[in-house]
BAKE-645228 format. One record per residue: residue number from 1; residue in three letters; x, y, z of N, C-alpha, C, O in turn. Coordinates in pm, whole numbers. Atoms other than C-alpha are relative to their C-alpha. Layout:
<sites>
<site resi="NUM" resn="ALA" n_c1="X" n_c2="Y" n_c3="Z" ca_c1="X" ca_c2="Y" ca_c3="Z" c_c1="X" c_c2="Y" c_c3="Z" o_c1="X" o_c2="Y" o_c3="Z"/>
...
</sites>
This chain:
<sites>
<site resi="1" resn="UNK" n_c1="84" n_c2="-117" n_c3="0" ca_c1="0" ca_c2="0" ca_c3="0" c_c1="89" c_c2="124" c_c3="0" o_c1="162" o_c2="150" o_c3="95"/>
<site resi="2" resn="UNK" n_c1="-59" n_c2="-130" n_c3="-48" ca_c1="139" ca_c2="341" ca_c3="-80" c_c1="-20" c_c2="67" c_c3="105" o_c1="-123" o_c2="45" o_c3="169"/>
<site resi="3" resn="UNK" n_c1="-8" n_c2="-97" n_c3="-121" ca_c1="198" ca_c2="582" ca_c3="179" c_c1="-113" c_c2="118" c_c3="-24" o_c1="-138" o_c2="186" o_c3="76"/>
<site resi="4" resn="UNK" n_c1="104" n_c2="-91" n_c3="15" ca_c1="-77" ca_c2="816" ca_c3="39" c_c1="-160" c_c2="-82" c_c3="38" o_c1="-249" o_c2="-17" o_c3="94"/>
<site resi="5" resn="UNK" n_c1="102" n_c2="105" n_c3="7" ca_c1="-351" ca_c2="536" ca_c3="46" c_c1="-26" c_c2="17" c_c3="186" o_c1="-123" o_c2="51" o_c3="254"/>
<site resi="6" resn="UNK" n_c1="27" n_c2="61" n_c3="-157" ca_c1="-254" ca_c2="445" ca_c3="424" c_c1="-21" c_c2="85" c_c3="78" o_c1="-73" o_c2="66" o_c3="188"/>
<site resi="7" resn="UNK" n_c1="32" n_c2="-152" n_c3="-42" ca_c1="-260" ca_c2="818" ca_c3="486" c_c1="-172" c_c2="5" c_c3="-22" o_c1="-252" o_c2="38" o_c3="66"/>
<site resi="8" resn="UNK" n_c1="142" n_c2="-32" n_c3="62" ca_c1="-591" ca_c2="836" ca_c3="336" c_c1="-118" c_c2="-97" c_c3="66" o_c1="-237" o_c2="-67" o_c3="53"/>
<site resi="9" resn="UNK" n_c1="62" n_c2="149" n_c3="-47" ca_c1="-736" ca_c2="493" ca_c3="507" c_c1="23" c_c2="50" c_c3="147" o_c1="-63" o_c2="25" o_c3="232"/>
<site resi="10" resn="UNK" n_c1="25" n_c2="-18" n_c3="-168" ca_c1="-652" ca_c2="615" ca_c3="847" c_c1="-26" c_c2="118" c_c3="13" o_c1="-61" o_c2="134" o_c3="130"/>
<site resi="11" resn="UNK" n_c1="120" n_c2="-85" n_c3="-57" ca_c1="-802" ca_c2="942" ca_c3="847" c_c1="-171" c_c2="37" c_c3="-35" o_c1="-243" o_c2="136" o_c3="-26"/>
<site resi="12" resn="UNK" n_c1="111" n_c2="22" n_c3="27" ca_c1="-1099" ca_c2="793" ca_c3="734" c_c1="-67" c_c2="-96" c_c3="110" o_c1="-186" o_c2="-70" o_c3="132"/>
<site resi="13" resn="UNK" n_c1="-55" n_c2="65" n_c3="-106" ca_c1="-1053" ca_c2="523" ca_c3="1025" c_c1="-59" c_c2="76" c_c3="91" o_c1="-175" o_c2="76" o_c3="132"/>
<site resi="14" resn="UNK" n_c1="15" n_c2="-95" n_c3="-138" ca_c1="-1004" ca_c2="782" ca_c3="1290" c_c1="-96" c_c2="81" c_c3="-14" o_c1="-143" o_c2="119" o_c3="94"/>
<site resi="15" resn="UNK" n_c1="68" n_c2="-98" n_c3="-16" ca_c1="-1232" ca_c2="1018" ca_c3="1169" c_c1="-116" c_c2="-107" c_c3="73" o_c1="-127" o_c2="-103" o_c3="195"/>
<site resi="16" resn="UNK" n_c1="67" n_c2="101" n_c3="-13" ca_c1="-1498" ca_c2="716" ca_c3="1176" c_c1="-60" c_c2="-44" c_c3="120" o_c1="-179" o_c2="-59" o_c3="147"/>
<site resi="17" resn="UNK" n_c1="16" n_c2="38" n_c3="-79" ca_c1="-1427" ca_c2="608" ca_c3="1471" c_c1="-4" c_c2="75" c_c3="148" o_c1="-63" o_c2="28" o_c3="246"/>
<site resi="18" resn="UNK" n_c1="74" n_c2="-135" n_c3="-42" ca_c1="-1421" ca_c2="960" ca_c3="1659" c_c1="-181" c_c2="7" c_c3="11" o_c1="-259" o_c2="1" o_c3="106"/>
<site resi="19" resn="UNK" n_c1="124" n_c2="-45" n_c3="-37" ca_c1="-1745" ca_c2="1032" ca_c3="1523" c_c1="-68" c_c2="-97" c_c3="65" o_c1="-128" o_c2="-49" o_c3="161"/>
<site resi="20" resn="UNK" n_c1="90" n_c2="71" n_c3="-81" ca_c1="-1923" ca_c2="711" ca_c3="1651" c_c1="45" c_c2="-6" c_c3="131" o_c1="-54" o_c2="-25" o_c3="202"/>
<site resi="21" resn="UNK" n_c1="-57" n_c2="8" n_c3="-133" ca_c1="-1726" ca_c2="704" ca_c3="1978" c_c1="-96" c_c2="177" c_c3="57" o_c1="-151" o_c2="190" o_c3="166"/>
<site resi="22" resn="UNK" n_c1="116" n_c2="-158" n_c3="-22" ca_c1="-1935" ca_c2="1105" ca_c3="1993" c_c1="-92" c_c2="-37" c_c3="12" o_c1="-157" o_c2="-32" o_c3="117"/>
<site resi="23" resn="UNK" n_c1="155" n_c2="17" n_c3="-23" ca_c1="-2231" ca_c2="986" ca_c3="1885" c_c1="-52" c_c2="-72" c_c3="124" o_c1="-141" o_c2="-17" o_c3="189"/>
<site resi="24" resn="UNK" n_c1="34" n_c2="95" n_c3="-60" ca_c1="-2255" ca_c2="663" ca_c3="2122" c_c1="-17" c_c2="83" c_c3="145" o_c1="-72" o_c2="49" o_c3="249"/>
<site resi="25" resn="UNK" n_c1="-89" n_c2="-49" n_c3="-198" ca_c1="-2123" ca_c2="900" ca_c3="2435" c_c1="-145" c_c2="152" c_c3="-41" o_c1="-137" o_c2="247" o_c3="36"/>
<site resi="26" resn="UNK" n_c1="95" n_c2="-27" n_c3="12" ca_c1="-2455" ca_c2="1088" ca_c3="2290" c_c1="34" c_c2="165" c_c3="-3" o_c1="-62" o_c2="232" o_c3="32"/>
<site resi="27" resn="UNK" n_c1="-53" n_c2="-106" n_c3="66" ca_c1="-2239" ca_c2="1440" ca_c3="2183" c_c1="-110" c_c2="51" c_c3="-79" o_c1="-153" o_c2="-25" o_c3="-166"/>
<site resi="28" resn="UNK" n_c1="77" n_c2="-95" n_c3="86" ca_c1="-2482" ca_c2="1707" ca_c3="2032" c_c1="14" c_c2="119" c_c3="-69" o_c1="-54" o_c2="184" o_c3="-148"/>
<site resi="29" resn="UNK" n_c1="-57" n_c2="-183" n_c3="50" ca_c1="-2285" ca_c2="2020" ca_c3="1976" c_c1="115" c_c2="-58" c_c3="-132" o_c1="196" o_c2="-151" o_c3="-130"/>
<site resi="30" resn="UNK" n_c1="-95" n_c2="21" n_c3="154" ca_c1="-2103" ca_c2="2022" ca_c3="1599" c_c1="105" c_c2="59" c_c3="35" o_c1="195" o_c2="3" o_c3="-28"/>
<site resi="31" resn="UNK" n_c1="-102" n_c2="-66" n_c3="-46" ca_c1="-1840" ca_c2="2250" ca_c3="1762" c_c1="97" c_c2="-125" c_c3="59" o_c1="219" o_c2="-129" o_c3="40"/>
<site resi="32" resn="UNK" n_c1="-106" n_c2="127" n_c3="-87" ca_c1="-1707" ca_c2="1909" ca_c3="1975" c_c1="49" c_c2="-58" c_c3="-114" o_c1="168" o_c2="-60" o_c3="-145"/>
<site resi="33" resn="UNK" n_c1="-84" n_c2="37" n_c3="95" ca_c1="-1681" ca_c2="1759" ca_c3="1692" c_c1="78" c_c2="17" c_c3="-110" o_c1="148" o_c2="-67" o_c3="-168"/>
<site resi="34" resn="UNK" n_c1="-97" n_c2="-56" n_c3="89" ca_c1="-1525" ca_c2="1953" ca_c3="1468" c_c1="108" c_c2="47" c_c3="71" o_c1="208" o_c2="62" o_c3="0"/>
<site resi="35" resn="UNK" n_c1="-173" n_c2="-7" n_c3="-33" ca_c1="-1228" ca_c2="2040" ca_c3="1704" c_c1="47" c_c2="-168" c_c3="41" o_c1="163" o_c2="-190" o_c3="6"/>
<site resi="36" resn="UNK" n_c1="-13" n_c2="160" n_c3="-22" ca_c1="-1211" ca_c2="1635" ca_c3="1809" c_c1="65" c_c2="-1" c_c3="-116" o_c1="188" o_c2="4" o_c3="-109"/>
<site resi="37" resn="UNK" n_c1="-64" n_c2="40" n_c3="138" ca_c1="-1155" ca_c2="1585" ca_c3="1407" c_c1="87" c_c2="48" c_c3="-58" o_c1="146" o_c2="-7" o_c3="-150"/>
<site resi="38" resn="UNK" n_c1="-108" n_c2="-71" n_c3="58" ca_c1="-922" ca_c2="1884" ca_c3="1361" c_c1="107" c_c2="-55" c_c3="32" o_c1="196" o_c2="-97" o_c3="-42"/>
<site resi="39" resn="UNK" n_c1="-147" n_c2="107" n_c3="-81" ca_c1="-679" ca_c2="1722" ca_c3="1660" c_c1="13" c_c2="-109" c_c3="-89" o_c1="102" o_c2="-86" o_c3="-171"/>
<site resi="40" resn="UNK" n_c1="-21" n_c2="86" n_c3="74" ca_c1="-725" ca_c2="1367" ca_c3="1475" c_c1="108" c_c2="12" c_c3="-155" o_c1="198" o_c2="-60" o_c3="-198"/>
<site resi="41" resn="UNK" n_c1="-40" n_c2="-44" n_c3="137" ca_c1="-630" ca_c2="1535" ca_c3="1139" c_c1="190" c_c2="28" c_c3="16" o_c1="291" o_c2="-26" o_c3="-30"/>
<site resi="42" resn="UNK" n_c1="-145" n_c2="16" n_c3="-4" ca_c1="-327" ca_c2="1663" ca_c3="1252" c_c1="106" c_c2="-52" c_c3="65" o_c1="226" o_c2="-29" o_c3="55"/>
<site resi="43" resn="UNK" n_c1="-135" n_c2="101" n_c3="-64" ca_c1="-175" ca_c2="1406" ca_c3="1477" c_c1="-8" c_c2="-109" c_c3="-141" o_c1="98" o_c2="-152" o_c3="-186"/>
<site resi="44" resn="UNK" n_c1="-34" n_c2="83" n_c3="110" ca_c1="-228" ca_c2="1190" ca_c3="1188" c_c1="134" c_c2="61" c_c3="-95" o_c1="249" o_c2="24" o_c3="-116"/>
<site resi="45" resn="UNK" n_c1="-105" n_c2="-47" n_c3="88" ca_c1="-77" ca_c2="1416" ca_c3="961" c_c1="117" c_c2="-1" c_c3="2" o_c1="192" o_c2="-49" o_c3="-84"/>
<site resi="46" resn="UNK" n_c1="-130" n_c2="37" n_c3="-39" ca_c1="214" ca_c2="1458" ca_c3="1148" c_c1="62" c_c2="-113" c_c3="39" o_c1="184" o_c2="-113" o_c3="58"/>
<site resi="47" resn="UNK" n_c1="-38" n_c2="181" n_c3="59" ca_c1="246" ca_c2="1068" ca_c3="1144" c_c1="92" c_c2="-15" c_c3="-59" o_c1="202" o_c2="-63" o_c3="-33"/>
<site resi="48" resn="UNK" n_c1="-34" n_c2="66" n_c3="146" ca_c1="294" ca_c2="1062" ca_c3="788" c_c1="89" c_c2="112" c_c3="-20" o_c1="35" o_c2="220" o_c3="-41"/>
<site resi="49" resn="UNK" n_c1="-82" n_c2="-137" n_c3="-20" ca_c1="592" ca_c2="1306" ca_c3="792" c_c1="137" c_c2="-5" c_c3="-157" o_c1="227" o_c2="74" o_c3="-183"/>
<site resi="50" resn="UNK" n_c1="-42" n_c2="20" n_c3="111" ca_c1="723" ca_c2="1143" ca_c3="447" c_c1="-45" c_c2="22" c_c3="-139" o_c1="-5" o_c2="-50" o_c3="-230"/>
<site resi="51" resn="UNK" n_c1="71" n_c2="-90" n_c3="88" ca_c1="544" ca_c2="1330" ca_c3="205" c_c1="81" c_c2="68" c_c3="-97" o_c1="171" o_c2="131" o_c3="-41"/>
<site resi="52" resn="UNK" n_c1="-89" n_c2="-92" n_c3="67" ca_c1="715" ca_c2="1502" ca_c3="-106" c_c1="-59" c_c2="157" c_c3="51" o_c1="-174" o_c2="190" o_c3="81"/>
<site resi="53" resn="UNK" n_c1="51" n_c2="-127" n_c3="-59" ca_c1="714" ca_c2="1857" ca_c3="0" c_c1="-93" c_c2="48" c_c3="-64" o_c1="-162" o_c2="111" o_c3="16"/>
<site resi="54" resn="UNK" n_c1="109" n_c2="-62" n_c3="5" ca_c1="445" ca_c2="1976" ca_c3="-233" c_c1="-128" c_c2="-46" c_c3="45" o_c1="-228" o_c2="23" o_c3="24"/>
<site resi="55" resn="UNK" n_c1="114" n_c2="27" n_c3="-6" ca_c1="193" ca_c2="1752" ca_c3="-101" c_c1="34" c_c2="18" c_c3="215" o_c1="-64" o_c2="15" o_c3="290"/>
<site resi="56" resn="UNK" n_c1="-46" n_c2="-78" n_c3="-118" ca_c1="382" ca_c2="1861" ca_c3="276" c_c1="-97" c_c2="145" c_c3="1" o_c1="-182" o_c2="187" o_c3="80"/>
<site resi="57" resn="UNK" n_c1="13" n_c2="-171" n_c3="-10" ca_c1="315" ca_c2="2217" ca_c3="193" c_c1="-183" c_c2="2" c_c3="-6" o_c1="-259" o_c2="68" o_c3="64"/>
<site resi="58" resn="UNK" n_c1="155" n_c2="-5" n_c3="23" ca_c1="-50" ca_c2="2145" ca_c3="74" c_c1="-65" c_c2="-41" c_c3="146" o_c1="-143" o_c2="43" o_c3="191"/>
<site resi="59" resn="UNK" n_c1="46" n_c2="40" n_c3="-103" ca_c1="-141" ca_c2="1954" ca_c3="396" c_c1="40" c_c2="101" c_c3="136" o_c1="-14" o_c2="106" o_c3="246"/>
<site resi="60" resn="UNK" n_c1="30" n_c2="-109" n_c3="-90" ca_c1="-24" ca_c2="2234" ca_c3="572" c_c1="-31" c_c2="123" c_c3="29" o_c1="-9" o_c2="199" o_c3="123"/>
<site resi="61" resn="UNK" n_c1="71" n_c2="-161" n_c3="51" ca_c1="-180" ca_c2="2523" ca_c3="455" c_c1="-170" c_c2="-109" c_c3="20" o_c1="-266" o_c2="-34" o_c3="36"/>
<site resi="62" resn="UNK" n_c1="165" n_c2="18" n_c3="-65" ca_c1="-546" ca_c2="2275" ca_c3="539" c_c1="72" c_c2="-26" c_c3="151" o_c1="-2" o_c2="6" o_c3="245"/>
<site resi="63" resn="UNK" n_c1="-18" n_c2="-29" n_c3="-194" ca_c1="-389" ca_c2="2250" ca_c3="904" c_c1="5" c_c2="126" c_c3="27" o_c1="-35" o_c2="168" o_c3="136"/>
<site resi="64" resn="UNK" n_c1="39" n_c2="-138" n_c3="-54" ca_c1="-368" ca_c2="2601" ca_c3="882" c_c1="-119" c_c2="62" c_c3="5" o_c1="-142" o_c2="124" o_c3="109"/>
<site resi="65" resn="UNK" n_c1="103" n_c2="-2" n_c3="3" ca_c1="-710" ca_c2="2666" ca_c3="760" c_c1="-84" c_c2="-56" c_c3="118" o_c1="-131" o_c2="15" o_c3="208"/>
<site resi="66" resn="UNK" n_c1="67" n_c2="45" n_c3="-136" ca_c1="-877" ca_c2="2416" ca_c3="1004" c_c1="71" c_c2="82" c_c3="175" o_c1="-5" o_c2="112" o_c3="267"/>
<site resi="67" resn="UNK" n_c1="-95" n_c2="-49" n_c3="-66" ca_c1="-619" ca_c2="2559" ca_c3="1250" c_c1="-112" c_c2="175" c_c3="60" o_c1="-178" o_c2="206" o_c3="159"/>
<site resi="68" resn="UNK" n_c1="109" n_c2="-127" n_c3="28" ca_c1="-818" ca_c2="2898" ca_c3="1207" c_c1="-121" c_c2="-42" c_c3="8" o_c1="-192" o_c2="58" o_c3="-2"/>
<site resi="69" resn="UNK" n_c1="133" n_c2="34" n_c3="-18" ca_c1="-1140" ca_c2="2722" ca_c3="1246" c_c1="9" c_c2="2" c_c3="115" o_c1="-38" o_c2="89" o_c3="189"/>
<site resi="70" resn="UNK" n_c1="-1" n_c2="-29" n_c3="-191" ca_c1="-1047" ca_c2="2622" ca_c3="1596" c_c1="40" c_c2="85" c_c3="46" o_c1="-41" o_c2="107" o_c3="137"/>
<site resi="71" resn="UNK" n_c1="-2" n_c2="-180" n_c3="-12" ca_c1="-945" ca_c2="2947" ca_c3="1658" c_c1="-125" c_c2="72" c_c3="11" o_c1="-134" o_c2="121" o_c3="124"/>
<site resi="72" resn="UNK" n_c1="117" n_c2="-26" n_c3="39" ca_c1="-1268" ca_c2="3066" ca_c3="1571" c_c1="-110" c_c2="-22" c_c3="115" o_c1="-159" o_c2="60" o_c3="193"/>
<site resi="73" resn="UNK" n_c1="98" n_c2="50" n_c3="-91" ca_c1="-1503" ca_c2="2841" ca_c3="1758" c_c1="47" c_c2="41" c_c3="154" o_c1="-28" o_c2="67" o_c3="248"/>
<site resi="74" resn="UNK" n_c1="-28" n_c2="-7" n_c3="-166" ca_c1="-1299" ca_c2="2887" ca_c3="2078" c_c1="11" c_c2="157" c_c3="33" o_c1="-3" o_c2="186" o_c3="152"/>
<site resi="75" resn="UNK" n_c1="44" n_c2="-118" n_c3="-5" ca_c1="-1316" ca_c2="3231" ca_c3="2057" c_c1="-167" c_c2="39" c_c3="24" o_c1="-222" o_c2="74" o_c3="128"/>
<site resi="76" resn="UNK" n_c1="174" n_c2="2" n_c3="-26" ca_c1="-1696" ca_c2="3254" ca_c3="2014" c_c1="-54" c_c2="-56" c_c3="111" o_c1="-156" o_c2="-2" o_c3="156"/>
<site resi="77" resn="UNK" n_c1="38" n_c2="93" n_c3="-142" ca_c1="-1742" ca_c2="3004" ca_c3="2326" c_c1="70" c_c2="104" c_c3="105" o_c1="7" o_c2="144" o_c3="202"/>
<site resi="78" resn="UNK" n_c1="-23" n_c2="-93" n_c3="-85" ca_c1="-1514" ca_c2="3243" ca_c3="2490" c_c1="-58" c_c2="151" c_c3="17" o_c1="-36" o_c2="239" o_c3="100"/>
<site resi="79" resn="UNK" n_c1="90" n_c2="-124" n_c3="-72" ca_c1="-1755" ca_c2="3508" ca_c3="2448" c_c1="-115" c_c2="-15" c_c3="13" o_c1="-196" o_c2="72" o_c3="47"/>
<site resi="80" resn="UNK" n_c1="179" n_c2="25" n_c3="-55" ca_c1="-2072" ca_c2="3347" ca_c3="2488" c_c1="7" c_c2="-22" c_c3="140" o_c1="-92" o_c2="-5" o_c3="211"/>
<site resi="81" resn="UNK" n_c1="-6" n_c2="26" n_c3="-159" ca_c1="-1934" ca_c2="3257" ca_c3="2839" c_c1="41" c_c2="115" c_c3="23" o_c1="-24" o_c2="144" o_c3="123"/>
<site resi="82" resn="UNK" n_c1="-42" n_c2="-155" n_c3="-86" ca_c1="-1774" ca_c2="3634" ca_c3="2920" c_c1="-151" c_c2="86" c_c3="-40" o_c1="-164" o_c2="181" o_c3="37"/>
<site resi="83" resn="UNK" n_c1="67" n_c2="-71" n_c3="7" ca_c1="-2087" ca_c2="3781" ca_c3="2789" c_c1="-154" c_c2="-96" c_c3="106" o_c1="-249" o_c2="-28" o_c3="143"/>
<site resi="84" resn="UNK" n_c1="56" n_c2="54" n_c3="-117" ca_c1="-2296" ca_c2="3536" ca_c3="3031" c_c1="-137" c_c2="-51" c_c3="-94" o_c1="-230" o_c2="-111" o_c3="-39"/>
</sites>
């Protein structure tokens, strides 16, 4: 199996098995799980640390993006709780 495949097979895996491990534990907020899947994303990523650099560089410009998502959400939670 190439190294892109097994890349590709386990964050389909983990995502997988995240979300039903959420659902079962009966998780309702889309915010949990979208930072849950961001972490997954990039401990995987940084796994697979054999990558030719343009497909390096690509995978980390979407860790930066998602990166900025959680940013985002935790910001907003931090002012729905300071504004009470």
């Amino acid at each position: 199996m190439r190294i892109y495949n097994a890349y590709i097979v386990s964050l389909i895996l983990a995502a997988g098995l995240v979300n039903a491990i959420l659902a079962s534990l009966g998780q309702s907020e889309l915010e949990v799980y979208f930072i849950i899947n961001i972490v997954v994303y990039l401990v995987i990523t940084l796994l697979y640390t054999y990558f030719n650099p343009r497909a390096r560089r690509t995978l980390n410009t979407i860790g930066i993006v998602l990166s900025a998502g959680f940013i985002v959400i935790v910001a907003l939670k931090v002012v729905e709780i300071l504004s009470g």
